[in-house]
N, C-alpha and C positions, 0 to 999 in steps of 0.2 A: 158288766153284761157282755161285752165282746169277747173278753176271756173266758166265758161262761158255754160259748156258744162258741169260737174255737175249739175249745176243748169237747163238746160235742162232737161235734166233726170231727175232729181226731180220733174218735171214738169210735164214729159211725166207721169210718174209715177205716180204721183195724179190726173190727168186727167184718166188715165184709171181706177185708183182703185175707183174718183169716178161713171165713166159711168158702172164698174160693179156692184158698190153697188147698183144705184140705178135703174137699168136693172133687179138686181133679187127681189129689192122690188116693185116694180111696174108692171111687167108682167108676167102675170100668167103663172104656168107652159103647160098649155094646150094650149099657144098661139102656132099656126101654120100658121100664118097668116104672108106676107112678110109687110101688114103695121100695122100699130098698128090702135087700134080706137081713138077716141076721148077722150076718159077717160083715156085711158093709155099713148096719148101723155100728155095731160097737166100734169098725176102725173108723169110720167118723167119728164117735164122741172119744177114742183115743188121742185122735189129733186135736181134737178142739181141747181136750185137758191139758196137753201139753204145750198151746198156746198159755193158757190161763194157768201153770206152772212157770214157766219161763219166768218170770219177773222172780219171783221168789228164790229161785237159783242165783239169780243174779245179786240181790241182793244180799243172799248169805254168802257169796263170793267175795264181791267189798267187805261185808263185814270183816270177814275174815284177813284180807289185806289192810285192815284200817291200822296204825299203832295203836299200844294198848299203852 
C-alpha cells in the first residue's frame, strides 16, 4: 500500500511539474485572457506530448545499447 501511494505522488508530482513547465513556456506573460487562443493551445498540447514521449525515446535508446 505505501508503494502504491508513493508512486501516486510521484505521479502527481510529474504531472504538475510538467503542466508548469510547459504553462510558462507557451503562454505569454501578458495573457489575461480566461481561454487561450489557438496557437497557445496546440503549443501547450505540444509540450505536454513531448513529456508523455520522452520515456519512449529513452527506452528505445537502451534498447538499442543492450548486447544482442
Amino acid at each position: 500500500m505505501d508503494q502504491e501511494r508513493i508512486a501516486m505522488e510521484g505521479n502527481a508530482e510529474l504531472v504538475h511539474t510538467m503542466m508548469t513547465v510547459c504553462r510558462e513556456r507557451t503562454l505569454k506573460r501578458t495573457h489575461n485572457s480566461d481561454q487561450l487562443s489557438a496557437t497557445e493551445r496546440q503549443e501547450f498540447q505540444n509540450c505536454i506530448l513531448k513529456y508523455f514521449e520522452a520515456p519512449n525515446h529513452i527506452m528505445s535508446a537502451m534498447s538499442s545499447m543492450a548486447p544482442q
